[in-house]
C-alpha positions in Angstrom: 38.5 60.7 -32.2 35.3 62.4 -31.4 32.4 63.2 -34.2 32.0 66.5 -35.0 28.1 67.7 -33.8 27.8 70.6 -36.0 27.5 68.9 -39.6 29.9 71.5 -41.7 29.1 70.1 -45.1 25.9 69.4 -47.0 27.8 66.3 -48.1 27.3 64.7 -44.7 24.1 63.3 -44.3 22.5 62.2 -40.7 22.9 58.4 -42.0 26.6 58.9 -42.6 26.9 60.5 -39.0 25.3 57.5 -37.4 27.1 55.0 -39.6 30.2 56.9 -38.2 29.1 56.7 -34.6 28.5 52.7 -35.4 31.7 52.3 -36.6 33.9 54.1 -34.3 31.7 52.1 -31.7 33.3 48.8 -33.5 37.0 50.3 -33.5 38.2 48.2 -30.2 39.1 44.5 -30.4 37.0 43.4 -26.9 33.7 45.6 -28.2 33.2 43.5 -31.0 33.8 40.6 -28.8 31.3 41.8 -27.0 29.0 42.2 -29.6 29.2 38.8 -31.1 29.3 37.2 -27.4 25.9 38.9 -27.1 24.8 38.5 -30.2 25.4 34.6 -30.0 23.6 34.8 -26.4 20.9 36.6 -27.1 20.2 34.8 -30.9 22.2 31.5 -30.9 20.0 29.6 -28.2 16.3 31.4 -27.9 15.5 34.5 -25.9 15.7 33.3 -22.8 19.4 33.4 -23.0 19.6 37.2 -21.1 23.0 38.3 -20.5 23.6 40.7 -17.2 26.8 42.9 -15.8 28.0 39.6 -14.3 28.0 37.5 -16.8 30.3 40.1 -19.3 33.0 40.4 -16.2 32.9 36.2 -15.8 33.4 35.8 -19.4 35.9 38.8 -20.6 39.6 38.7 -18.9 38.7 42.5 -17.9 37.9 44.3 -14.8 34.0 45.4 -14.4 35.3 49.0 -14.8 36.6 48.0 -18.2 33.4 45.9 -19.2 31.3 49.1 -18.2 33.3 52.0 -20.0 33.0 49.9 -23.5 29.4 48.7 -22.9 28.3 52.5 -22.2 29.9 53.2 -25.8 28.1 50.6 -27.4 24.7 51.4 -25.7 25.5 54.8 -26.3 25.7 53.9 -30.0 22.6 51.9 -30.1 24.2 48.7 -30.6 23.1 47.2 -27.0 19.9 48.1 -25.5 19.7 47.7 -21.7 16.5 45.9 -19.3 16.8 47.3 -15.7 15.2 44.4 -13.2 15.7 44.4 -9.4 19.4 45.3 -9.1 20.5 43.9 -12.8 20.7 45.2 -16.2 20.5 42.9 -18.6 21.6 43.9 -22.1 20.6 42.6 -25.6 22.2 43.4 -29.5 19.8 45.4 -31.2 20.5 42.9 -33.8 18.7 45.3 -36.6 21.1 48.5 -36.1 23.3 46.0 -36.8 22.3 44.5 -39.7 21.4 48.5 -41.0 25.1 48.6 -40.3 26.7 45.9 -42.3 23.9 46.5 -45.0 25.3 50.2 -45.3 28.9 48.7 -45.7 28.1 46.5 -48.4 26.1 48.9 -50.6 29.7 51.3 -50.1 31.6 48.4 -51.7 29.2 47.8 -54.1 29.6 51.1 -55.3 31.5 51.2 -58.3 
């Protein structure tokens, strides 16, 4: 389901348009594997635990294709942010979008 562009009601506010973008981002069972594997490498151990193309096709069961298309919709998104060195990218969780995230969530079922 794509996000409309044009926002058509003054309801709609540009936080609930990213939140949107976030969640649809989310809404496929090996993308959020893929954010928690990178969120465990990048945080669990220290920095130094960098995570490249390679590394996501030895891990997930999928083809590189596969690994590519969903990482480009959650880089798209914000969720990953990408290093380029020599012929690598290395990707990282942009842990605080996600926290922005999950905080956002929580204030909607606070709400009563």
């Amino acid at each position: 389901m794509r996000i409309r562009t044009e926002i058509t009601s003054s309801y709609i506010n540009e936080t609930d348009r990213k939140m949107a973008e976030l969640a649809n981002a989310m809404a496929h069972p090996l993308r959020v594997a893929l954010v928690r594997y990178l969120g465990e490498k990048n945080y669990g151990q220290g920095v130094d635990n960098v995570t490249c193309n390679k590394d996501l096709v030895e891990m997930f069961d999928y083809s590189q294709s596969t690994i590519s298309q969903h990482v480009k919709i959650l880089k798209d998104s914000g969720l990953f942010n990408t290093e380029y060195k020599n012929k690598f990218t290395y990707y990282y969780l942009n842990r605080n979008l996600l926290i922005e995230f999950l905080e956002f969530i929580q204030n909607l079922c606070d709400k009563k």
